[in-house]
Structures are given as structure tokens and as C-alpha cells.
RONUDO-928934 format. One record per residue (C-alpha): residue number from 1; residue in three letters; x, y, z. Coordinates in pm, 1 decimal. Layout:
   num   residuo          u          v          w
   NUM       ALA          X          Y          Z
...
//
This chain:
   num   residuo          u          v          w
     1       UNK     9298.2     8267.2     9175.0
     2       UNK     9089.9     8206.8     9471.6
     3       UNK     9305.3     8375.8     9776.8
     4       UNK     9064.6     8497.6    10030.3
     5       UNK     9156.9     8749.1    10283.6
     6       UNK     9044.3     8662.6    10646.3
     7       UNK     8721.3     8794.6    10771.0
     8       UNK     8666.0     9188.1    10985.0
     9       UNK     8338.3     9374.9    11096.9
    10       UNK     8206.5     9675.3    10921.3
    11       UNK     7951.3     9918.8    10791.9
    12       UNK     8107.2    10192.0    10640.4
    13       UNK     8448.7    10230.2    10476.3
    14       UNK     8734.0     9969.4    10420.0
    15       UNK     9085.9    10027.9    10267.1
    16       UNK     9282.0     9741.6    10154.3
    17       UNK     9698.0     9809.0    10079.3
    18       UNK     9888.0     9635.3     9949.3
    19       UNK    10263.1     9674.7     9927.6
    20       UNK    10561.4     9531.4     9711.6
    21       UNK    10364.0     9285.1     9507.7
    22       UNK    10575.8     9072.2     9249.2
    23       UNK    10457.5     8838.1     8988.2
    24       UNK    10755.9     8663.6     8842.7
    25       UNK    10795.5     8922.7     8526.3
    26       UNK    10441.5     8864.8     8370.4
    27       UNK    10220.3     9258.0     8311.2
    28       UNK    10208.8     9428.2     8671.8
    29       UNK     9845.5     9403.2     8765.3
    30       UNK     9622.5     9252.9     9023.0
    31       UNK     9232.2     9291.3     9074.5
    32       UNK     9079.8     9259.6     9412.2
    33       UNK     8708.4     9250.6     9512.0
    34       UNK     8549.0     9291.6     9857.9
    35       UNK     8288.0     9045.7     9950.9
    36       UNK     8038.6     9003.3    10229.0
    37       UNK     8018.3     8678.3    10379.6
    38       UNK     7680.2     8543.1    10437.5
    39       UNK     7630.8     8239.5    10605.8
    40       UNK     7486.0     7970.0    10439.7
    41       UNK     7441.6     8115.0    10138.5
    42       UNK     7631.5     8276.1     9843.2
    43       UNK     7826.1     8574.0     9959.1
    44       UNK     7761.0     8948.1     9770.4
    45       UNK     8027.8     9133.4     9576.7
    46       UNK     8078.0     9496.0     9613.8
    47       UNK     8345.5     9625.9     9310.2
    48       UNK     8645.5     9534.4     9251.8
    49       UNK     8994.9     9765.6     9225.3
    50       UNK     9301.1     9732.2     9021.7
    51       UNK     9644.6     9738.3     9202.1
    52       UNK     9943.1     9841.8     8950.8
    53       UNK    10114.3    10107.2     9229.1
    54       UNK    10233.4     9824.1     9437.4
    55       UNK    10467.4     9655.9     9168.8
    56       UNK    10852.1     9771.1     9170.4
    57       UNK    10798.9     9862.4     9558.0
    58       UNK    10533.6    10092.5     9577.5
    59       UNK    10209.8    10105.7     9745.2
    60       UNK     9835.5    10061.0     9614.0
    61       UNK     9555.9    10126.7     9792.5
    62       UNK     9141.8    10002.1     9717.5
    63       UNK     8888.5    10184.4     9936.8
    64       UNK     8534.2    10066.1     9934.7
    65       UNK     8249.4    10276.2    10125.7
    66       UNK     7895.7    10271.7    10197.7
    67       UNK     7923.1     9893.5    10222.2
    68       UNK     7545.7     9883.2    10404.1
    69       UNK     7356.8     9931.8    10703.4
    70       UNK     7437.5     9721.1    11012.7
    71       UNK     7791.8     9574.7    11074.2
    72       UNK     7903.9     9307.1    10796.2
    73       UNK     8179.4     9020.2    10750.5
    74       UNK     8333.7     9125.4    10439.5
    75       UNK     8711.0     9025.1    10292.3
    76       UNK     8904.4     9026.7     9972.3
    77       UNK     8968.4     8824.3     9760.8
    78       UNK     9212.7     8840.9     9472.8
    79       UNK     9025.7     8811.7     9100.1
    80       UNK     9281.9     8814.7     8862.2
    81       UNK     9663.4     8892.3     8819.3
    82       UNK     9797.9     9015.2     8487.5
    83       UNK     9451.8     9011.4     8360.8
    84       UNK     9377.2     8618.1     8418.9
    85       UNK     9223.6     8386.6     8619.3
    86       UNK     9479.7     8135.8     8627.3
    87       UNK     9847.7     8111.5     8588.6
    88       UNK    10075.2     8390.4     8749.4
    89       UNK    10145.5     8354.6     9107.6
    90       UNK    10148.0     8725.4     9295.1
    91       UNK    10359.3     8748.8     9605.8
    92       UNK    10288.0     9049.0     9816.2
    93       UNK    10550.0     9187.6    10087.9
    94       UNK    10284.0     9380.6    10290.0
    95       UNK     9911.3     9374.1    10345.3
    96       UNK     9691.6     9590.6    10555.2
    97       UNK     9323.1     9656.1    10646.8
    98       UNK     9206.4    10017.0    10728.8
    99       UNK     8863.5    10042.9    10870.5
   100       UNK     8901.8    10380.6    11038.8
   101       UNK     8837.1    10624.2    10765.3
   102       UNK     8501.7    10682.8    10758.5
   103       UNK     8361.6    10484.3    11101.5
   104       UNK     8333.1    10617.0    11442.8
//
């Protein structure tokens, strides 16, 4: 897989959505993580969510929280579709980044 999201600042929530995803007919399923990006050095994982809402049209939605003190570079990055690491392709109409939730 490999796709990583671009980089945002924060501390305390993140939503990733993800809308109309197709994967050329293989099992409706993609797993994204959240990473922090540390600079020179290996970046941390937080957990990672399954998307399955977002296939046929529909929307699916990962929120992370509590993602430590201080503001933080973090993305996503997609783990696996249709349960593996390589193969299927995943195409995704729409992609957004909610930070608002829980900050301010």
C-alpha cells in the first residue's frame, strides 16, 4: 500500500472521511492508520480504523483522540485494502480532514 496523506497540526482529535471508495470488485474494505511524523526518526502509530461504509457511495468516518500533549504532524496512511498489503488498487471520490471536534 504505502499512500500517505499530507501532513496537519494537532493535539487532540482528528476525523478522517472518506467517501465513495471503489476497489475494482475485490471484498469492500480499507484500513487506515494515523501516524505522527517525527523528524529524523521513525514516525509513531496511533490505531488504525476499518472503512467498509464508504463502498457503494456511502460515507466512513475514523476519529482518533487524545493524540498527545503539544501540537503534532500526524497523517494517514492507508494499511491494507480487502485485507492485503498488496494488490487491489482503492480509488476514493472524496477525502476530508476534521480537526475541530474536540480542539479549541
Amino acid at each position: 500500500m504505502g499512500f500517505e496523506s499530507r501532513r496537519w497540526s494537532d493535539e487532540l482529535y482528528s476525523q478522517i472521511q472518506f467517501t465513495g471508495c471503489h476497489t475494482g470488485g475485490v471484498t469492500k474494505s480499507t484500513d487506515v492508520r494515523m501516524w505522527r511524523d517525527i523528524s529524523l526518526q521513525p514516525d509513531d502509530p496511533y490505531d488504525s480504523k476499518t472503512f467498509t461504509a464508504c463502498f457503494g457511495g456511502g460515507t466512513s468516518n475514523g476519529e482518533w483522540t487524545d493524540l498527545g500533549s503539544g501540537m503534532k504532524n500526524v497523517y494517514f496512511k492507508i494499511e491494507k485494502i480487502a485485507g492485503m498489503t498488496v494488490g487491489p488498487q482503492l480509488t476514493v471520490n472524496s477525502v476530508s480532514v476534521d480537526t475541530t471536534k474536540a480542539d479549541g
